[in-house]
N, C-alpha and C positions, 0 to 999 in steps of 0.2 A: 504494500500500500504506500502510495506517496506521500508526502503530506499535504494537507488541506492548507490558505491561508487561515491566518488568524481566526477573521470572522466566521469561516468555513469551520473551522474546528469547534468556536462556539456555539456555531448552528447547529452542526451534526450531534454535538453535546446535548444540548437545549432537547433534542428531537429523541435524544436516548438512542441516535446511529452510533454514538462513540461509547464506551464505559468512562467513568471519569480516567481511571488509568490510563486507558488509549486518547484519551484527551491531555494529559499530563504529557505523554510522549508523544506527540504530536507537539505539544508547545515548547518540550524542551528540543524537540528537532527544529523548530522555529527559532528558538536565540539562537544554537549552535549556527543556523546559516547569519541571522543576525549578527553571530558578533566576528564570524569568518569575512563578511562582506564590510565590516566596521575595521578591521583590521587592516583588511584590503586597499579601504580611503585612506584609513590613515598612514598606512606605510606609503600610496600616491602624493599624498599634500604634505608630509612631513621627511625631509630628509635625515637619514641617520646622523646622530647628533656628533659624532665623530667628525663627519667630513664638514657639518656647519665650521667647526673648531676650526678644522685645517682651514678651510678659507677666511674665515676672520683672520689668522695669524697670516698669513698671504697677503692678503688686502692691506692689514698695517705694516707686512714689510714692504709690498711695494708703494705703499703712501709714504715710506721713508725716502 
């Protein structure tokens, strides 16, 4: 079974198609892609904080 979205999982819950258990694991398969896809942005918009470093030290030697 794949998973439902959110509201899907609550409807199918709501309706007694899900057990609350198989509604539990259904939402926790819901964070896991949630926080896999939050992960994803962040390592996109945020550079490792190592190479910020090296470029500040860069930038002020060559402003020397």
């Amino acid at each position: 079974m794949g998973t439902y979205g959110l509201d899907g999982v609550l409807t199918a819950w709501m309706q007694g198609s899900l057990t609350t258990e198989q509604a539990v694991g259904q939402m926790l398969q819901l964070m896991k892609q949630l926080d896999e896809r939050l992960k994803e942005l962040e390592r996109l918009t945020n550079p490792p904080r190592q190479a910020m470093k090296a470029r500040r030290r860069r930038a002020r030697s060559e402003g020397d």
